[in-house]
NUSE-758056 format. One record per residue (C-alpha): residue number from 1; x, y, z; residue in three letters. Coordinates in steps of 0.05 Angstrom, whole numbers, padded with zeros to 5 digits, always signed. Each point is the difference from the previous one (the first is absolute). Layout:
N
{NUM; {X; Y; Z}; 'ALA'}
...
END
This chain:
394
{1; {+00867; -01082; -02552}; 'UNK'}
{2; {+00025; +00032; +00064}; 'UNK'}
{3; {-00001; -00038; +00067}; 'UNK'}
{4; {-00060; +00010; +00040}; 'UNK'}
{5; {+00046; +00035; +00062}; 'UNK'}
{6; {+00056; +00046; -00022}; 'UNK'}
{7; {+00076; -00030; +00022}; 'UNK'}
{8; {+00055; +00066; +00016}; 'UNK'}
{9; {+00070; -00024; +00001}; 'UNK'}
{10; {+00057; +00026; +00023}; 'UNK'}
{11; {+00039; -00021; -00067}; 'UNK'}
{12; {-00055; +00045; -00052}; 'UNK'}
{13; {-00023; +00042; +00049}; 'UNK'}
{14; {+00074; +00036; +00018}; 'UNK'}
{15; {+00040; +00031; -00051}; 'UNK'}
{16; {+00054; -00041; -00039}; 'UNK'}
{17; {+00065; +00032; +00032}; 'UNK'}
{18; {-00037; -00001; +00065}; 'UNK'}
{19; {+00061; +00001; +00045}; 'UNK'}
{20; {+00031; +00054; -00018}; 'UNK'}
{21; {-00072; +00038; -00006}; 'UNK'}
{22; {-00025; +00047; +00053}; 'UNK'}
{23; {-00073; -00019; +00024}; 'UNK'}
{24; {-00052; +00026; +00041}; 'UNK'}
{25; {-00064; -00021; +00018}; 'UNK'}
{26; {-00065; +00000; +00039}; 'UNK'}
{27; {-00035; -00059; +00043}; 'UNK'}
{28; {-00055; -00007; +00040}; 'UNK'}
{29; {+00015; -00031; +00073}; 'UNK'}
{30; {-00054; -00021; +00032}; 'UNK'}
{31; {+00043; +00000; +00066}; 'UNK'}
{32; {+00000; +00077; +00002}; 'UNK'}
{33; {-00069; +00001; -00045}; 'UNK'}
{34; {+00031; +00045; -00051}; 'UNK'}
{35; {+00047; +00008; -00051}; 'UNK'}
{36; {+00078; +00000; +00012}; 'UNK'}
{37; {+00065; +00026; -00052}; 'UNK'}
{38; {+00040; -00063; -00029}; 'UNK'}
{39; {+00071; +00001; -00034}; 'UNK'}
{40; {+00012; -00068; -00036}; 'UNK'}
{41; {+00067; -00031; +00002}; 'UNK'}
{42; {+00022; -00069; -00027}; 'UNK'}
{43; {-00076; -00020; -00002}; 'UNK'}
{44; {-00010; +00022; +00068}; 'UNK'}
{45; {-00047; +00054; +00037}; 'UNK'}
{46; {+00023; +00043; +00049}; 'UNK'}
{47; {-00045; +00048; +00043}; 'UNK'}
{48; {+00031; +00073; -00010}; 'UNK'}
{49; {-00058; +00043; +00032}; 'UNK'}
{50; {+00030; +00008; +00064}; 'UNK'}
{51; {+00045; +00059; -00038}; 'UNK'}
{52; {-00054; +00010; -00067}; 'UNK'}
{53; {-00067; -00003; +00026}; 'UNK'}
{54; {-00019; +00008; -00078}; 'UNK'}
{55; {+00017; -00006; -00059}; 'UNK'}
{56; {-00006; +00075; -00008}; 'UNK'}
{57; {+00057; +00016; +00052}; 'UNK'}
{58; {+00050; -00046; -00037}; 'UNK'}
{59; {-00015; +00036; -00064}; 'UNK'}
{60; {+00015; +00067; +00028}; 'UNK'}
{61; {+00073; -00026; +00028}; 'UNK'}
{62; {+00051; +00041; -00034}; 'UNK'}
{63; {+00022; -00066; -00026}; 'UNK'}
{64; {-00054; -00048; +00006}; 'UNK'}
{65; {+00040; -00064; -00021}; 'UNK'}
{66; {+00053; +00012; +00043}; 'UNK'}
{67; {-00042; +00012; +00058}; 'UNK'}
{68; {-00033; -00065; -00010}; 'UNK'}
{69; {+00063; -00035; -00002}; 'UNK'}
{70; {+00025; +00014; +00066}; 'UNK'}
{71; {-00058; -00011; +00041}; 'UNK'}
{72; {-00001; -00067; +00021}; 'UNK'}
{73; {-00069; -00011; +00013}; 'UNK'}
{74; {-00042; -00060; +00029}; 'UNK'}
{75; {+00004; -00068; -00031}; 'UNK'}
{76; {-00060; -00031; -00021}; 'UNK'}
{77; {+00021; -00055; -00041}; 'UNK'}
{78; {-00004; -00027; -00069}; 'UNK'}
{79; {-00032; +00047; -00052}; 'UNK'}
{80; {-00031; -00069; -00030}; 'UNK'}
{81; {-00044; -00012; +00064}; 'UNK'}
{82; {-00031; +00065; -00004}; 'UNK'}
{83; {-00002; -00008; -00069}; 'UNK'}
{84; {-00049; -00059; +00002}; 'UNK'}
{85; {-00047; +00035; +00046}; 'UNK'}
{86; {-00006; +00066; -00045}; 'UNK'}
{87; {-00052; -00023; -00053}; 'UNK'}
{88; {-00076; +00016; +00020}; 'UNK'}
{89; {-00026; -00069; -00006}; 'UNK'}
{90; {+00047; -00034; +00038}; 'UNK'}
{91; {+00021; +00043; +00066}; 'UNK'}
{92; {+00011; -00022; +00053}; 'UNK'}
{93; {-00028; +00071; +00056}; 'UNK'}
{94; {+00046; -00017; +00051}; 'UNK'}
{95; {+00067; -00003; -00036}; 'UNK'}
{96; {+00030; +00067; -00039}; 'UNK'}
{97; {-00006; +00010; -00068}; 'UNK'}
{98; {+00019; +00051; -00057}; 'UNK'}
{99; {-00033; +00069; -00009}; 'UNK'}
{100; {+00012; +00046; -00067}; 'UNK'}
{101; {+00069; +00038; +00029}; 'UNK'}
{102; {-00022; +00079; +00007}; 'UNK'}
{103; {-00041; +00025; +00050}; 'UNK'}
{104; {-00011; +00076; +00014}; 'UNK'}
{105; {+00020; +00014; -00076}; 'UNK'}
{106; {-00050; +00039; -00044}; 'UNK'}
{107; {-00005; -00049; -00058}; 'UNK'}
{108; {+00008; +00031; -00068}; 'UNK'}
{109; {-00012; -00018; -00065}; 'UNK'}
{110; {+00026; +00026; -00072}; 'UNK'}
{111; {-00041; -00016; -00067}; 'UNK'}
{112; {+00004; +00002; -00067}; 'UNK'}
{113; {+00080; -00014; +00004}; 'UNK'}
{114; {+00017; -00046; -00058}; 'UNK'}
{115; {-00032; +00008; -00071}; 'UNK'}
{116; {-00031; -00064; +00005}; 'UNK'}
{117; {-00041; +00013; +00063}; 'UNK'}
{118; {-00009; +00067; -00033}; 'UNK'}
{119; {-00031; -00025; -00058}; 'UNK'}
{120; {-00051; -00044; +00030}; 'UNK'}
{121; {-00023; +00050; +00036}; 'UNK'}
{122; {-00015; +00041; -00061}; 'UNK'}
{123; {-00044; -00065; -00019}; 'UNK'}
{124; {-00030; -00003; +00064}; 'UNK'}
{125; {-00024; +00074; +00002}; 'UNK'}
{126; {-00032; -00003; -00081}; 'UNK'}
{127; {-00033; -00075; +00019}; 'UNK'}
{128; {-00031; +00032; +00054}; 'UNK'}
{129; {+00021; -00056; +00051}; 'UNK'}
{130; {-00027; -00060; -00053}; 'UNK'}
{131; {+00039; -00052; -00014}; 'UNK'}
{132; {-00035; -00024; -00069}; 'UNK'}
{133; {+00028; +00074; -00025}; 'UNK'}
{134; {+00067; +00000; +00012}; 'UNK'}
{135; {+00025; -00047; -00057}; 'UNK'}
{136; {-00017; +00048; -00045}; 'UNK'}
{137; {+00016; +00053; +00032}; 'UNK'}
{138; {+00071; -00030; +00021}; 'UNK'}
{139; {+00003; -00004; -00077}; 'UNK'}
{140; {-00013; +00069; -00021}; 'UNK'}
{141; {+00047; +00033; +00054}; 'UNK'}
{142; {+00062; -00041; -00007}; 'UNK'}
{143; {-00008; +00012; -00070}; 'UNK'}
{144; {-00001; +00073; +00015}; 'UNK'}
{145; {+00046; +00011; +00058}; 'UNK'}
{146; {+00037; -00067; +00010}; 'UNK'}
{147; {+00062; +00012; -00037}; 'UNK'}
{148; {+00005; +00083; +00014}; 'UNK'}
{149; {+00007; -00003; +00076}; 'UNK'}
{150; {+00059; -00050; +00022}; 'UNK'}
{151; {+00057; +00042; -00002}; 'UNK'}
{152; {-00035; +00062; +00027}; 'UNK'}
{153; {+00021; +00041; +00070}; 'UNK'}
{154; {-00063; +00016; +00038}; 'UNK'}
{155; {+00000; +00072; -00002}; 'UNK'}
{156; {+00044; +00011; -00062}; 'UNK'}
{157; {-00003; +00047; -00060}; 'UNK'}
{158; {-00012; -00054; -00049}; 'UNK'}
{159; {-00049; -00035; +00054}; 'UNK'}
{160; {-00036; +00074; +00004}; 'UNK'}
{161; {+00000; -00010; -00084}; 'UNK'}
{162; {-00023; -00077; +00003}; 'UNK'}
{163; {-00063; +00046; +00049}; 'UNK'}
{164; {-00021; +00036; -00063}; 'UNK'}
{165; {+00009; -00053; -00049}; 'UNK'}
{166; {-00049; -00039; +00045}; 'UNK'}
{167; {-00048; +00050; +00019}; 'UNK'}
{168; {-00013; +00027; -00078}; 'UNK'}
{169; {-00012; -00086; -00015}; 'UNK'}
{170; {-00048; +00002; +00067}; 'UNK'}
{171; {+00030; -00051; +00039}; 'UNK'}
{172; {+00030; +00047; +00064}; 'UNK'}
{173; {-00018; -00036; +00056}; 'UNK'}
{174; {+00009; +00018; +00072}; 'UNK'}
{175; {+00041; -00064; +00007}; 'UNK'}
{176; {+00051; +00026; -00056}; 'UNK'}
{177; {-00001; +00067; +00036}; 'UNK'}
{178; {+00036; -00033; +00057}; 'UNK'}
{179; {+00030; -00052; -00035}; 'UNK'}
{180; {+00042; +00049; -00043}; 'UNK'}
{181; {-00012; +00069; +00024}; 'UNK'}
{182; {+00044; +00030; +00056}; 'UNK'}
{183; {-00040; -00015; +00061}; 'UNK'}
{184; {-00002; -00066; +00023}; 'UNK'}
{185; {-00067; -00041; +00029}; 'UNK'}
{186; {+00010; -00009; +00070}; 'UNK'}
{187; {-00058; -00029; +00043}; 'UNK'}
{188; {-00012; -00029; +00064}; 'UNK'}
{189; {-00003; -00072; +00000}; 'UNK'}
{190; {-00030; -00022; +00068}; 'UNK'}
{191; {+00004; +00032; +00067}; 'UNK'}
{192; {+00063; -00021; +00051}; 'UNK'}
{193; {-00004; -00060; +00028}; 'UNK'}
{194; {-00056; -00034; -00051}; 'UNK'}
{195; {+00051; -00037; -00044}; 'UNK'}
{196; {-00002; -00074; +00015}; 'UNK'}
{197; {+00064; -00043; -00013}; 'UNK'}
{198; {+00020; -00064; -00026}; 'UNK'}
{199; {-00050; -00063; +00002}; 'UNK'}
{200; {-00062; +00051; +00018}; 'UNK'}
{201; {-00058; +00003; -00047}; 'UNK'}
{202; {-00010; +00060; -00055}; 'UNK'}
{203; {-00056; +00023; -00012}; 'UNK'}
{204; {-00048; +00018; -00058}; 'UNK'}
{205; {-00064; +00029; +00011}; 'UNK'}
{206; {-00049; -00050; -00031}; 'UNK'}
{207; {-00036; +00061; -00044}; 'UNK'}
{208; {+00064; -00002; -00040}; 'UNK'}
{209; {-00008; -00041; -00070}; 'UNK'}
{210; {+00070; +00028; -00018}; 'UNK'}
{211; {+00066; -00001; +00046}; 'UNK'}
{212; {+00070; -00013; -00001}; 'UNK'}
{213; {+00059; -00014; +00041}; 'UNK'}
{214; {+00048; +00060; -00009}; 'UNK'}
{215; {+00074; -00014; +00020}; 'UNK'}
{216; {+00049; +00044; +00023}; 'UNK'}
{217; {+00053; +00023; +00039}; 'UNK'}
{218; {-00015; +00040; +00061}; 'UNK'}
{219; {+00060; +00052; +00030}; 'UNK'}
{220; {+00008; +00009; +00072}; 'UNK'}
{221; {+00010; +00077; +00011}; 'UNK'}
{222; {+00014; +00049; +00069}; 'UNK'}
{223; {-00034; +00056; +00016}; 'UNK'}
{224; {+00055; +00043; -00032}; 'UNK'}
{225; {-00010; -00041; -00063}; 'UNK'}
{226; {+00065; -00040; -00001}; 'UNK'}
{227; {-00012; -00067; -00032}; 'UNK'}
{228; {+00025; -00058; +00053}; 'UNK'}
{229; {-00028; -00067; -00035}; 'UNK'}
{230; {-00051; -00040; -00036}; 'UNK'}
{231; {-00046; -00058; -00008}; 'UNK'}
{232; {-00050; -00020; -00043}; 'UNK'}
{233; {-00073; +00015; -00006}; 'UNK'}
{234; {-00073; -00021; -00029}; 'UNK'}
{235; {-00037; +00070; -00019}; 'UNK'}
{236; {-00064; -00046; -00013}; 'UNK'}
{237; {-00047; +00043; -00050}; 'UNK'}
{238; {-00067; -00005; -00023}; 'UNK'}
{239; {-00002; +00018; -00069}; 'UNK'}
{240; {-00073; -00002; -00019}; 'UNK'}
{241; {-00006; +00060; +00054}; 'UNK'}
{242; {+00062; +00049; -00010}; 'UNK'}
{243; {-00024; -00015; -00082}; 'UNK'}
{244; {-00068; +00033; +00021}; 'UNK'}
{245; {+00034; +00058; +00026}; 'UNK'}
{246; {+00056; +00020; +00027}; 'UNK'}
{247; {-00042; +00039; +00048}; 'UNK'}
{248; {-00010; -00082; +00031}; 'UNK'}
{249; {+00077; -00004; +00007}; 'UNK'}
{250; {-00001; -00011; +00074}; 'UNK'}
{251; {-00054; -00045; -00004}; 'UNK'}
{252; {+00039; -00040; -00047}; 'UNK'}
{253; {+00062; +00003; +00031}; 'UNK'}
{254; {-00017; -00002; +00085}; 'UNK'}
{255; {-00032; -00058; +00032}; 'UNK'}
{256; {+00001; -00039; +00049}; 'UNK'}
{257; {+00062; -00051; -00010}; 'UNK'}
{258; {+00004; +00033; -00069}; 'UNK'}
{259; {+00084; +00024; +00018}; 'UNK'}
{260; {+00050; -00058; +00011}; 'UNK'}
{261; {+00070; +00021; +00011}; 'UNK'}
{262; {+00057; -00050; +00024}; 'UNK'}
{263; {+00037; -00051; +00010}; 'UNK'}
{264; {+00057; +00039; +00031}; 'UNK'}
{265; {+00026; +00077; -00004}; 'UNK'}
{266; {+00072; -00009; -00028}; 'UNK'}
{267; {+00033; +00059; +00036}; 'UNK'}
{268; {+00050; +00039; -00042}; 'UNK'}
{269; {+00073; -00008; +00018}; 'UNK'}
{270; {+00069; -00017; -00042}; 'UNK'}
{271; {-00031; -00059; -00042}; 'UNK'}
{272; {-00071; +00029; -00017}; 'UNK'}
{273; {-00017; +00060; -00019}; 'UNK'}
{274; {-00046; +00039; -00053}; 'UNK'}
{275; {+00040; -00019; -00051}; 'UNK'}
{276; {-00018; -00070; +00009}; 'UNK'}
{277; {-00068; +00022; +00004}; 'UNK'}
{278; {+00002; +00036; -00065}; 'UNK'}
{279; {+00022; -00065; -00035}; 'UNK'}
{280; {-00051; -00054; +00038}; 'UNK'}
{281; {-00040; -00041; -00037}; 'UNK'}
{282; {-00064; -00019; +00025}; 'UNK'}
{283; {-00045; -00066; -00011}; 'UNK'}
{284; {-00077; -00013; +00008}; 'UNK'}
{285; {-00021; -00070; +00005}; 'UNK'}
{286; {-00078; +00002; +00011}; 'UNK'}
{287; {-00029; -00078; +00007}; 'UNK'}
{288; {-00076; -00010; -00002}; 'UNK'}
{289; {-00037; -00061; +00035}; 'UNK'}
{290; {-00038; -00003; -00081}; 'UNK'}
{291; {+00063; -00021; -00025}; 'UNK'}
{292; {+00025; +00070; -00024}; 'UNK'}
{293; {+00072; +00022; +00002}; 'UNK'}
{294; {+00027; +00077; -00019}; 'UNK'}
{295; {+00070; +00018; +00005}; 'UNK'}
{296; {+00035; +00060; -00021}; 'UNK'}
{297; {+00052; +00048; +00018}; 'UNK'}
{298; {+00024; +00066; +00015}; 'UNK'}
{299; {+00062; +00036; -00011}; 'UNK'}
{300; {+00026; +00062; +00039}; 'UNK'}
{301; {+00047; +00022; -00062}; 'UNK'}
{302; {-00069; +00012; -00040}; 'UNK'}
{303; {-00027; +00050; +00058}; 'UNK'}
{304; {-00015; +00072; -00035}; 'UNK'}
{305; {+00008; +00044; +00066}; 'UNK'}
{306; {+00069; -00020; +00043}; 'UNK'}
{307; {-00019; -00030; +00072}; 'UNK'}
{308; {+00031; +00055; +00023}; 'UNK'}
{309; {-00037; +00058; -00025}; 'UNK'}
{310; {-00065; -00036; +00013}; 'UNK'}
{311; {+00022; -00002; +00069}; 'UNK'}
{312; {+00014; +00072; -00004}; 'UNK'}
{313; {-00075; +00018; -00031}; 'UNK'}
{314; {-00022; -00038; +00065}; 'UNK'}
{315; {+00038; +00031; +00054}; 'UNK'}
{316; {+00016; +00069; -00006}; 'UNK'}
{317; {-00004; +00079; +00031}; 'UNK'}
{318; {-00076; -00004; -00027}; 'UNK'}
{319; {-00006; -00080; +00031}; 'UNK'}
{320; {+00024; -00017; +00071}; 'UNK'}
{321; {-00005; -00075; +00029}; 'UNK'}
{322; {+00028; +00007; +00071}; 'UNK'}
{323; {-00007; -00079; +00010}; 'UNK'}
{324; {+00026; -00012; -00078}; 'UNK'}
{325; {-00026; -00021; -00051}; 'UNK'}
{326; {+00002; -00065; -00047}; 'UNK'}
{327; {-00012; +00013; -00077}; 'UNK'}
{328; {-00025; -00057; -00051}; 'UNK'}
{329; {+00037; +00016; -00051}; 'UNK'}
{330; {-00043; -00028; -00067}; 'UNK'}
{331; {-00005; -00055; -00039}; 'UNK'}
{332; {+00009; -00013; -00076}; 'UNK'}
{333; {-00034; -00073; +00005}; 'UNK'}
{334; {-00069; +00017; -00024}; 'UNK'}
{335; {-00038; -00077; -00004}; 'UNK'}
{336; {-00034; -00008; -00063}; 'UNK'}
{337; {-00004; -00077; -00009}; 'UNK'}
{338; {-00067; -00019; -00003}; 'UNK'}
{339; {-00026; -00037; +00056}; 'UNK'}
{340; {-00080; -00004; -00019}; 'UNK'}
{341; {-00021; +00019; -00069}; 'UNK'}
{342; {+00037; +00023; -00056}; 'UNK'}
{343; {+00022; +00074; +00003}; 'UNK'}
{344; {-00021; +00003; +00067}; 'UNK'}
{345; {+00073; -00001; +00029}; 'UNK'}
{346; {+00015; -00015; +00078}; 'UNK'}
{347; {-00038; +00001; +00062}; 'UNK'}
{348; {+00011; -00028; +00070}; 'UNK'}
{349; {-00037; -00066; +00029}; 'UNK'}
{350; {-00016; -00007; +00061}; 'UNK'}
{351; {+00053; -00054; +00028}; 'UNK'}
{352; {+00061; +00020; -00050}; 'UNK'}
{353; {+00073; +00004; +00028}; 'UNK'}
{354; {+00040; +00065; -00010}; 'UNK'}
{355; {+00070; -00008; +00000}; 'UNK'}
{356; {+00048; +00052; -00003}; 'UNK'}
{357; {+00073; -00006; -00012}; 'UNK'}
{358; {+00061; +00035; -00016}; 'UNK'}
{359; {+00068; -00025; +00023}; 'UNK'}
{360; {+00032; +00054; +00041}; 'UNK'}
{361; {-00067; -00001; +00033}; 'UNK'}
{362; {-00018; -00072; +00016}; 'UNK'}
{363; {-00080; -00012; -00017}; 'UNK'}
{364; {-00072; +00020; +00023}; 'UNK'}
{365; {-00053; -00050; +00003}; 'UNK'}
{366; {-00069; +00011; +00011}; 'UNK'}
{367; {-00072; -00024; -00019}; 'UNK'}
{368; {-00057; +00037; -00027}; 'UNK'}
{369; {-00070; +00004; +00035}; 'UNK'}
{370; {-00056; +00049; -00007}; 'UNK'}
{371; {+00004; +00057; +00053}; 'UNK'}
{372; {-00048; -00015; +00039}; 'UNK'}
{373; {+00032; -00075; +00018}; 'UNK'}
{374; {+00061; +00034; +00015}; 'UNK'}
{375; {+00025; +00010; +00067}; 'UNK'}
{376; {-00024; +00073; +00021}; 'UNK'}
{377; {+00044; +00052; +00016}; 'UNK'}
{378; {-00001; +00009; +00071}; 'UNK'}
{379; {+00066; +00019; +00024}; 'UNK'}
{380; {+00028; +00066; -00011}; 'UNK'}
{381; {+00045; +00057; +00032}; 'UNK'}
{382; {-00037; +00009; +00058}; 'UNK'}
{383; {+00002; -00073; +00023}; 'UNK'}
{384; {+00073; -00001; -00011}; 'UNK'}
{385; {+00017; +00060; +00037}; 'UNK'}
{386; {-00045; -00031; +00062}; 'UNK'}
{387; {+00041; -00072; -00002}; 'UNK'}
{388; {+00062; +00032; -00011}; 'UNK'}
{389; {-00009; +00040; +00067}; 'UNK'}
{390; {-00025; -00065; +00037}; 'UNK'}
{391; {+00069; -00032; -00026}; 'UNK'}
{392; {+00040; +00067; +00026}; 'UNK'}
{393; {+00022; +00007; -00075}; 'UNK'}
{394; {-00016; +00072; -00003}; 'UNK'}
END
């Protein structure tokens, strides 16, 4: 059972190579009442808005790690302190804490990206958002599909031949349309400046019966669409809704607290890169106060559409971001462990843990809470741009 308060340290919460890593970040300081731009280095914060008023501007640098490594910045002291007063429950309003590390960035989202994840939303679309159909259901399509699919390139000749195969059996879904056809699903996840960070609460809206954790990697991209980092992400999805049409999809998908994204952005530079990326391995520990423990993993190496070209289906001549853009890129970690009855799969509790981990990336912790119990949204671009000018930032 999870402890009743969450605990961030600097040890799990920081990637494993650490120093030698690149990291930016966000924090609220109540001393200028608003948020400021952090590099970490050797477990310590320093204060960089004086030259990046946002996380934005540092993105757009011709070479955003470099940048960041020769501006000095304000030191604020240990990362642990601030650390300690990050999670919800235990904060402390006076002293700083973390904040998810984008700010003016559209946030984007790509589905339907791994044949897993594709699959389940097959299920989820012919159960018609029930959970007490999908066993049999699950059945009947990975007996179908499951074995034809892995090898495929979206967009293919033998993908365009898998189509027919499927459609003449009368199983074409929307969800295989994008999950192997040429155009990629690319949504918008929440609006800039709604994702919360580590230790803040997620949230589920408490009409959901049927919702999941989804974990994923989430790229840091320019205006011009150059890639410059990464960190990791919780596209948190209500199942029982997208299932009853896809039509519901950003009901399902944008809530309040509903888009976590942190610890850290790793900046790209000599020892990090999208290679790196393209080979990460990500964990999901989820710990419920019933005694309930799901873990499971997902591997970049299994993805069906490169990082890359989803970035380019994002941000093109027919798609500008002039702020940038951050893109969740998928997930093949689908939960299907059943938590209630049998069949029934996995749903959130109110009160479970979410922890997301890969080690390039360091981890993301947060805890689950219906919507409405979540801290609201009240803080967006135009309040920045206002305490900015009061701090003669911009």
């Amino acid at each position: 059972m999870p402890p009743d308060g969450l605990t961030l340290k600097a040890a799990t919460t920081l990637p494993a190579d650490a120093a030698r890593a690149t990291l930016v970040g966000r924090i609220w300081r109540p001393d200028a009442d608003g948020p400021s731009v952090v590099a970490i280095r050797a477990g310590e914060v320093f204060d960089v808005s004086a030259r990046f008023a946002t996380v934005r501007d540092l993105c757009e640098a011709k070479d955003p790690a470099l940048s960041l490594s020769r501006t000095a910045g304000e030191a604020l002291g240990p990362l642990q302190a601030i650390l300690e007063n990050t999670p919800q429950d235990a904060r402390d309003p006076s002293r700083p804490w973390l904040l998810a590390p984008i700010d003016l960035q559209a946030i984007k989202a790509a589905g339907v990206t791994f044949v897993a994840s594709m699959l389940e939303r097959v299920i989820e679309e012919r159960a018609k958002g029930d959970p007490d159909a999908a066993l049999s259901i699950r059945a009947e399509v990975s007996s179908l599909i499951g074995g034809d699919l892995r090898g495929l390139k979206p967009g293919s000749a033998e993908a365009a031949r898998v189509k027919a195969v499927l459609q003449a059996r009368g199983v074409w879904s929307q969800y295989l349309e994008v999950g192997i056809g040429p155009d990629a699903e690319i949504f918008t996840k929440a609006q800039p400046m709604a994702a919360v960070g580590p230790g803040a609460d997620i949230g589920v809206r408490p009409d959901s019966t049927w919702n999941n954790p989804e974990p994923e990697i989430v790229l840091a991209c320019s205006s011009d669409g150059r890639i410059v980092g990464a960190t990791l992400g919780n596209d948190v999805n209500l199942r029982d809704f997208e299932g009853r049409s896809a039509l519901l999809l950003s009901k399902a998908k944008d809530n309040n607290a509903s888009c976590a994204i942190g610890p850290f952005l790793r900046l790209f530079d000599g020892g990090f890169g999208l290679g790196d990326v393209r080979r990460a391995v990500i964990s999901l520990r989820v710990e419920g106060r019933d005694g309930f423990v799901l873990d499971g993993e997902s591997s970049l190496s299994e993805i069906s559409r490169d990082p890359a070209d989803l970035v380019g289906q994002a941000i093109n001549a027919h798609h500008q971001y002039p702020d940038g853009a951050v893109l969740f890129l998928g997930t093949m970690f689908a939960p299907v462990k059943d938590r209630r009855e049998a069949g029934q799969g996995f749903t959130h509790y109110v009160g479970d843990v979410v922890t997301i981990s890969c080690p390039s990336l360091g981890s993301l912790m947060n805890r689950v809470r219906h919507t409405h119990d979540c801290a609201p949204w009240t803080y967006g671009p135009s309040h920045l741009m206002r305490n900015l000018a009061r701090r003669g930032l911009v």
